[in-house]
N, C-alpha and C positions, 0 to 999 in steps of 0.2 A: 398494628402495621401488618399490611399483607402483604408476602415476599413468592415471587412468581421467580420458576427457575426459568435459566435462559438458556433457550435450545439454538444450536447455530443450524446455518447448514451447512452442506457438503466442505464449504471453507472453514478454516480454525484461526483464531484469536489469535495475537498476542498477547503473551503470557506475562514478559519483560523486558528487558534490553540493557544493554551494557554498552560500553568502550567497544564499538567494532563488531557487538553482534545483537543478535537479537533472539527469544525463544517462541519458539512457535511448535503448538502440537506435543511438548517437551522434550523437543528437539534444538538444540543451540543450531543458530543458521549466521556465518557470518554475511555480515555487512559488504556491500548494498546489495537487496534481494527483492524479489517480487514475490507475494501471495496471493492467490484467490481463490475462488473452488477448485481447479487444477490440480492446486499443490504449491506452493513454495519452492521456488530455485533464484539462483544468482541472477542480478542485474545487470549492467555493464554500466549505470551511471547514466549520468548526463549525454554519453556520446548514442548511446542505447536507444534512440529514437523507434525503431521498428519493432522492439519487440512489444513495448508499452501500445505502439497503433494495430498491432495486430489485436488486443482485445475490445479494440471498438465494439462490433457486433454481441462478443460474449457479456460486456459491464456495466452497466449505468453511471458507473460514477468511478474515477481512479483518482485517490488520494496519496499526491508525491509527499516523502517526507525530505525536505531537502538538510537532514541534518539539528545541530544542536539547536538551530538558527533560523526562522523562515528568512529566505532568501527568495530571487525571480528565479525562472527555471530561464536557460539560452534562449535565445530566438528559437537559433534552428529546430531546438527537442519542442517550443512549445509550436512553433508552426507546424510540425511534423504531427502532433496532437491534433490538434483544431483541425487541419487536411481531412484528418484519418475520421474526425466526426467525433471524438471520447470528448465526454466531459470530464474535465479536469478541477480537481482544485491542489492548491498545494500549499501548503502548511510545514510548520518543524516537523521533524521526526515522531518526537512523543506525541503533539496534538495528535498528527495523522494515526498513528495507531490509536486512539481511544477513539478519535471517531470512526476508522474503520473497524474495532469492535462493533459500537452501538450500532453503525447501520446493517454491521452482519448478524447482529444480534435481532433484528428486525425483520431477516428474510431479505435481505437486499441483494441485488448484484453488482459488488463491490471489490474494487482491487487494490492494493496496497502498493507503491514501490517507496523503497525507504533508502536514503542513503543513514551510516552508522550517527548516532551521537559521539561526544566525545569526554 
């Protein structure tokens, strides 16, 4: 078996996540937060419509974790998406971080916003 290490870019992985937070970089960040190449900071949720469409231009792809649970995301936040042109997928919490690893493991330009598990 041949084992290829995996280089990111500028963005970091998560690492794990808990009850209310999540680790990234080896930094505990609570819950709910956004990462991308940027950096990782707080999210404001569901009501947080503008800051998720401000990365249109920067992301190709923003994977919502809605939680323990995939759930629909509001109207408003996802009209506010689709407006702003981001593709979106959204998924639970854990799927969306493993697949925002592997696509950033890929060289993608990929953003995360997660609400906490539980």
């Amino acid at each position: 078996m041949r084992l290829n290490e995996v280089v990111y870019t500028d963005a970091l992985p998560v690492e794990g996540y808990g009850p209310g937070f999540f680790r990234i970089g080896g930094e505990k960040h609570e819950a709910p937060l956004l990462t991308w190449a940027k950096g990782t900071s707080a999210w404001g949720g569901y009501d947080d419509a503008k800051t998720l469409a401000a990365l249109a231009k920067e992301v190709d792809v923003l994977f919502v974790g809605t939680g323990s649970e995939i759930a629909h995301l509001p109207a408003d936040l996802r009209d506010a998406l689709e407006e702003a042109g981001l593709g979106v997928e959204v998924m639970s919490s854990p799927a969306a971080c493993r697949t925002y690893n592997v696509l950033l493991s890929e060289g993608r330009r990929v953003a995360l916003a997660v609400l906490p598990v539980t």
